[in-house]
C-alpha positions as CSV (number, residue, x, y, z in Angstrom):
1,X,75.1,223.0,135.6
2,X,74.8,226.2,133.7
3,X,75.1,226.5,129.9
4,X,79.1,227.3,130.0
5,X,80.0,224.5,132.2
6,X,77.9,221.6,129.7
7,X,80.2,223.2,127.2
8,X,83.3,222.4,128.7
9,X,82.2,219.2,129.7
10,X,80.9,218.1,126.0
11,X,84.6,219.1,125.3
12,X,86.3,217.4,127.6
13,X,84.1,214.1,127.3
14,X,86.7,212.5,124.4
15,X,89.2,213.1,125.9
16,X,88.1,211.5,129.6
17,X,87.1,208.7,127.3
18,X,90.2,207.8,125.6
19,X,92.5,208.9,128.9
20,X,90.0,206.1,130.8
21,X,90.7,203.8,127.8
22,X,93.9,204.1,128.0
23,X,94.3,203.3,131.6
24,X,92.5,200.1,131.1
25,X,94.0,199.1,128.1
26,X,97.3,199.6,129.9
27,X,96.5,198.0,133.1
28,X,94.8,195.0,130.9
29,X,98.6,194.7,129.1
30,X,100.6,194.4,132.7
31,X,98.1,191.9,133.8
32,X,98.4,189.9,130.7
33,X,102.0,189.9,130.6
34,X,102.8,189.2,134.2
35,X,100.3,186.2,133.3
36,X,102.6,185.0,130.3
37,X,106.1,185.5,132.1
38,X,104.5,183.8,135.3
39,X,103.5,181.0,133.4
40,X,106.4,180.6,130.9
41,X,108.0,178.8,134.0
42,X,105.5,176.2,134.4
43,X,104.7,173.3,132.2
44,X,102.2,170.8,131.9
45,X,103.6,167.0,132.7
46,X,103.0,164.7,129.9
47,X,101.5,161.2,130.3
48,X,104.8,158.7,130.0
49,X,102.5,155.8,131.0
50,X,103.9,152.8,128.8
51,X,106.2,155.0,126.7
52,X,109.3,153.9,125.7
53,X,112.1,154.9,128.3
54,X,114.5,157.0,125.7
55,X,111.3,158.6,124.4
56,X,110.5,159.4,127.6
57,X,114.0,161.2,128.5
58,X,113.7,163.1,125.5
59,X,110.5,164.3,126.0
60,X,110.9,165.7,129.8
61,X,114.4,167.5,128.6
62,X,112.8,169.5,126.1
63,X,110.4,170.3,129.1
64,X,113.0,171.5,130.9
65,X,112.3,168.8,133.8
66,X,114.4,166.4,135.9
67,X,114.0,162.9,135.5
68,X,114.6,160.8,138.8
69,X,114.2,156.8,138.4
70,X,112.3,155.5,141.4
71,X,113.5,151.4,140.8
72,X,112.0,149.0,138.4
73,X,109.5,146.5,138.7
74,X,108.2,143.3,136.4
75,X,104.9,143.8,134.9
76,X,103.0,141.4,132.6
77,X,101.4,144.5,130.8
78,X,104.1,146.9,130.2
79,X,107.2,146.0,127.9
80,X,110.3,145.9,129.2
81,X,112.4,149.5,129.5
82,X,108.8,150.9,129.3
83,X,107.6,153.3,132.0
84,X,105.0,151.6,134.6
85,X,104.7,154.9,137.5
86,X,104.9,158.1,137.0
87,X,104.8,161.1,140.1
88,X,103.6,163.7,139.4
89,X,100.8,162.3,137.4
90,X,100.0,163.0,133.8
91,X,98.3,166.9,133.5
92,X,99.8,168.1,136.4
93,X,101.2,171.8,136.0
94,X,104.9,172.2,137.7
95,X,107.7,174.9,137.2
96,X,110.6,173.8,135.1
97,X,113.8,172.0,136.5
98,X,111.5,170.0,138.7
99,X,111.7,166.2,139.2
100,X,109.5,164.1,137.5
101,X,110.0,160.2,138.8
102,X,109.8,157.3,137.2
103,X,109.4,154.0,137.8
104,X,110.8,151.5,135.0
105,X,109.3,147.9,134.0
106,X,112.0,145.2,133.7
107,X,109.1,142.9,131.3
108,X,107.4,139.6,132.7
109,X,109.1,137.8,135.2
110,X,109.1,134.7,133.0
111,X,110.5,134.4,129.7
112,X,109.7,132.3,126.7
113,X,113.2,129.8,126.5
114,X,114.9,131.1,123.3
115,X,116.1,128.1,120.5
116,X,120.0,127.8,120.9
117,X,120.3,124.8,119.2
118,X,123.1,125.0,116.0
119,X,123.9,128.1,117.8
120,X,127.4,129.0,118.2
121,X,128.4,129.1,121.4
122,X,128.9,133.0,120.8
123,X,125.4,133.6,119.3
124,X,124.1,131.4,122.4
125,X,125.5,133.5,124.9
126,X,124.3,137.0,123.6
127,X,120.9,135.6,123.0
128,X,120.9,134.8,126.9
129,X,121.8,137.7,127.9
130,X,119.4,139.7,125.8
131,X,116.2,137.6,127.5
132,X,117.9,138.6,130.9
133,X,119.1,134.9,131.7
134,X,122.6,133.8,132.8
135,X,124.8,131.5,131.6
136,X,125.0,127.9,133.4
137,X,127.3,124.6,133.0
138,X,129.2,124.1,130.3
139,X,129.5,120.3,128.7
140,X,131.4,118.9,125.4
141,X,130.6,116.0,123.1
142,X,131.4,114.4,119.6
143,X,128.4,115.2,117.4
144,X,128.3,114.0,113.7
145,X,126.7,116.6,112.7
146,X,126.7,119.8,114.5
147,X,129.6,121.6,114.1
148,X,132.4,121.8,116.4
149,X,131.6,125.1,118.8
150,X,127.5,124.7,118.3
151,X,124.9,124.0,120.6
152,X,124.0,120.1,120.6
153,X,121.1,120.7,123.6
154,X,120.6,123.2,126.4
155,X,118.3,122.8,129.7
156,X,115.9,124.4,130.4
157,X,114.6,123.5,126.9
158,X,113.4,124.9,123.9
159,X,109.6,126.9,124.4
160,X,109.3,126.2,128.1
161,X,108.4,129.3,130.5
162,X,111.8,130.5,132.6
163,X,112.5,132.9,135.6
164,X,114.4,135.6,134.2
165,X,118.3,135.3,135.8
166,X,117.8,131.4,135.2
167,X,121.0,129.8,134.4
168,X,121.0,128.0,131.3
169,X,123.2,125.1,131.1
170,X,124.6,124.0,127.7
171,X,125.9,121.5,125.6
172,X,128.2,122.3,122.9
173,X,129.8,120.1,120.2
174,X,133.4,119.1,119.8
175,X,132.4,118.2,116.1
176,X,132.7,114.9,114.9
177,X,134.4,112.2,116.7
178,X,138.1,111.8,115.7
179,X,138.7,108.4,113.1
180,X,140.8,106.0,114.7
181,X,143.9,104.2,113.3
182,X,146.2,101.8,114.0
183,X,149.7,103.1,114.3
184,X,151.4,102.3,111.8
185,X,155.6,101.5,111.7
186,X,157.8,103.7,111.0
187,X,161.1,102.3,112.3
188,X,163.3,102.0,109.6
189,X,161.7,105.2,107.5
190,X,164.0,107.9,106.7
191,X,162.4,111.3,109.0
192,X,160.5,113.2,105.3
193,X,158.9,109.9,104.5
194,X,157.5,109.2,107.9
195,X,156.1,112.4,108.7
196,X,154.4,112.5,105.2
197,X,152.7,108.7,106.3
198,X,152.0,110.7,109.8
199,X,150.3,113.5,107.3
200,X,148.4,110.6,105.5
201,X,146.6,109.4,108.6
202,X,145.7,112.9,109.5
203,X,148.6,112.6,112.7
204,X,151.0,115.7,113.9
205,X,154.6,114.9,114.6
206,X,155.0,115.9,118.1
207,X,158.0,115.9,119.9
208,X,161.5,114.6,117.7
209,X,164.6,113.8,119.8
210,X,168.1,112.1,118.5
211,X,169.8,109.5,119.6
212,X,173.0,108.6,118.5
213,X,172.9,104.9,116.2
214,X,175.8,104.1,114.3
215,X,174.0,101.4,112.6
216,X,171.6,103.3,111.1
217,X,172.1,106.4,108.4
218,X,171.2,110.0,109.5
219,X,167.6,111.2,110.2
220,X,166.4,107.4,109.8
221,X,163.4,106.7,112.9
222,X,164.4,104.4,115.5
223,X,161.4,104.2,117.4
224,X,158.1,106.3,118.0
225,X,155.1,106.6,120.2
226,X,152.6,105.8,120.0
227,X,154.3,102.3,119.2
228,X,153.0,100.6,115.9
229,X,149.9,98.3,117.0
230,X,148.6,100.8,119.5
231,X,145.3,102.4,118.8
232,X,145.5,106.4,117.9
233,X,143.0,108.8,116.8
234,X,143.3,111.3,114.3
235,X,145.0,114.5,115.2
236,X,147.2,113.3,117.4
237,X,150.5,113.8,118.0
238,X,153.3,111.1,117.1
239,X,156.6,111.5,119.0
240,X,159.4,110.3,117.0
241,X,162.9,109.4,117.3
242,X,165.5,109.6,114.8
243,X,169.7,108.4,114.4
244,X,171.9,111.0,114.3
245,X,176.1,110.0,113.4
246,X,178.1,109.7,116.5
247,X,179.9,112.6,115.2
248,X,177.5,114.9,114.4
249,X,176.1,114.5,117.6
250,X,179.6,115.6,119.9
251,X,179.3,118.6,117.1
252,X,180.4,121.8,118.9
253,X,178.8,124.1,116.2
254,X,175.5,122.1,117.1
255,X,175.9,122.5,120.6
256,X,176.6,126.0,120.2
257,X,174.2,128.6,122.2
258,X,174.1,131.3,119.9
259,X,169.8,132.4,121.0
260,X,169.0,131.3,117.3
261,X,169.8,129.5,113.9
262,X,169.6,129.8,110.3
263,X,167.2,128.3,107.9
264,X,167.9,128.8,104.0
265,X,166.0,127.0,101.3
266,X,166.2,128.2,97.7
267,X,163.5,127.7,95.4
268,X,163.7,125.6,91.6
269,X,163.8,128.2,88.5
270,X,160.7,128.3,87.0
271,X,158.0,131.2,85.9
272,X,155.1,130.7,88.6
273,X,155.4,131.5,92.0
274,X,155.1,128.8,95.2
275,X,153.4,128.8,98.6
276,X,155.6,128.1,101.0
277,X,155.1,127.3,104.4
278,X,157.8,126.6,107.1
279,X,156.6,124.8,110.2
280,X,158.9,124.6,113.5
281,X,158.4,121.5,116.1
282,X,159.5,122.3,119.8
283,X,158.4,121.1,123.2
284,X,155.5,119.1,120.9
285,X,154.1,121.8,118.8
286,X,153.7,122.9,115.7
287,X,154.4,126.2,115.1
288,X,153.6,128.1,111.5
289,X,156.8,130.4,111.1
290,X,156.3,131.1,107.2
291,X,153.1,131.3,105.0
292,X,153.4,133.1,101.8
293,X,153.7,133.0,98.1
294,X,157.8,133.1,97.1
295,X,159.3,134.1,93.7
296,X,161.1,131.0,91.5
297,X,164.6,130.8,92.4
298,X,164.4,133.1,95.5
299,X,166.3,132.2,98.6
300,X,164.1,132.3,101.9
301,X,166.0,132.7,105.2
302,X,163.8,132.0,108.3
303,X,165.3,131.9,112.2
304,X,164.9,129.1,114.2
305,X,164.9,129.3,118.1
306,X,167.9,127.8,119.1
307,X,166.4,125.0,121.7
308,X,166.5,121.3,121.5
309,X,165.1,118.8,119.7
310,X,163.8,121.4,116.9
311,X,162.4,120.5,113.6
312,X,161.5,122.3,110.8
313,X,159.2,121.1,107.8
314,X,159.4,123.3,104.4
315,X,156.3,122.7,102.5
316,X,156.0,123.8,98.6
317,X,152.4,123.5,97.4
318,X,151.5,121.3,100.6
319,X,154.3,119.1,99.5
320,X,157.0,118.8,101.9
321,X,160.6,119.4,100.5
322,X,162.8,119.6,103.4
323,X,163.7,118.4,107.1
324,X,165.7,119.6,108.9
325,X,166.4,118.4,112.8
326,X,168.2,120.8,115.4
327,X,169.6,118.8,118.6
């Protein structure tokens, strides 16, 4: 190489540099970035092994994976609605909007038997279900003192290992048992005065018919069952009969079908107002038509369904101030 031509090539020499710099600098760039767009499609499965199941559906959708739930097993190690299996395992590199499978513990196969006892039977129920058990039998007894709708006893008992899906029978309280009487007698009592003797002894007038007695005055009772003597508990339900005038009784008006009739009762002056309730007796129930505080000296009007054998009961202030018998 003559003098002229180590010239030129002293010359050139940056600029061969920098052009051969540049060539890897680019080349370096392409690889690097084919690298990073390659991979931003791939992701790195996380370990779900005993993690909670929502966690573990939140965490795979941010991922941008698919979660597919193989079944369910019981496991004495895992809780329950905790992940036990996992495919593909924890570390594994797969592209996004891939599956990711599960498999889901359902707890031990044997629960510890939940208390139920003073339970209602509400409370009782949900706790079974929430320990993965069933509800069995059904039974009903008086209990002094557990509450009527509580749980007296259940089987299987209290602490004992179950089977998950065990039915659990139960035994629920119809509170305490009734008081009995002896039926008292009411022949002879005019119809307000006997029912508020029936509402002493904690009794329900049940069915009232009419008969027609020209020997006794209006609305007095003629007879009732229970019949005076016989054993009754209380609560129960005392079907009366009362006299009604021979006249009154062949009454067109009364016989009338007109659907329904009119009630009016009109309260005393005064400055304070009154509860008043209205009860209705058909077909041997009580029915509570009217409940509500009322103005002194305001009328109330309340329909009756026109059947037969109808009474109604006005109560002021629990005291009863009016009967009144539809036939």
């Amino acid at each position: 190489m003559d003098f002229m031509e180590m010239k030129i090539f002293k010359l050139l020499k940056p600029a061969i540099l920098l052009a051969l710099f540049l060539a890897a600098a680019g080349i370096s760039a392409y690889v690097s970035l084919t690298f990073v767009i390659k991979s931003e499609d791939k992701v790195i499965v996380p370990d779900l092994g005993g993690k909670d199941l929502v966690y573990s559906l939140e965490m795979l959708t941010d991922l941008g994976l698919n979660v597919k739930v193989k079944g369910s097993e019981y496991s004495s190690t895992v809780p329950k609605n905790h992940i036990i299996f996992q495919d593909p395992e924890p570390g594994a590199t797969i592209k996004k909007d891939r599956d990711v499978r599960i498999v889901i513990s359902k707890g031990t196969k044997t629960v510890v038997m939940p208390r139920l006892n003073n339970l209602s039977h509400q409370q009782a129920k949900i706790i079974i279900e929430e320990n993965d058990l069933v509800t069995g039998n059904e039974s009903y007894t008086f209990h002094p003192s557990v509450k009527k709708g509580e749980v007296v006893s259940h089987f299987p008992a209290y602490n004992s290992q179950v089977k998950r899906d065990t039915p659990i029978h139960l035994l629920l309280s119809l509170g305490p048992k009734p008081k009995a009487y002896i039926m008292p007698n009411l022949k002879g009592a005019d119809l307000n005065n006997g029912i508020l003797l029936l509402e002493k002894f904690k009794l329900q007038a049940g069915r009232v018919t009419s008969a027609v007695n020209k020997h006794k005055p209006e609305n007095t009772i003629i007879s009732h069952t229970p019949q005076a003597g016989y054993r009754i508990t209380e609560g129960s339900n005392v079907d009366l009969v009362i006299s009604r005038r021979h006249d009154l009784a062949e009454s067109p008006i009364l016989k009338k079908e007109t659907g329904i009739r009119l009630l009016r009762h009109k309260l005393d002056n005064g400055f304070l107002r009154k509860r008043v309730r209205v009860h209705v007796n058909c077909f041997g129930m009580q029915h509570v038509f009217m409940d509500e505080l009322v103005k002194p000296g305001e009328e109330i009007w309340v329909l009756v369904p026109n059947f037969t054998d109808v009474t109604v009961l006005v109560y002021e202030e629990e005291t009863l101030v009016k009967t009144a018998v539809f036939d």
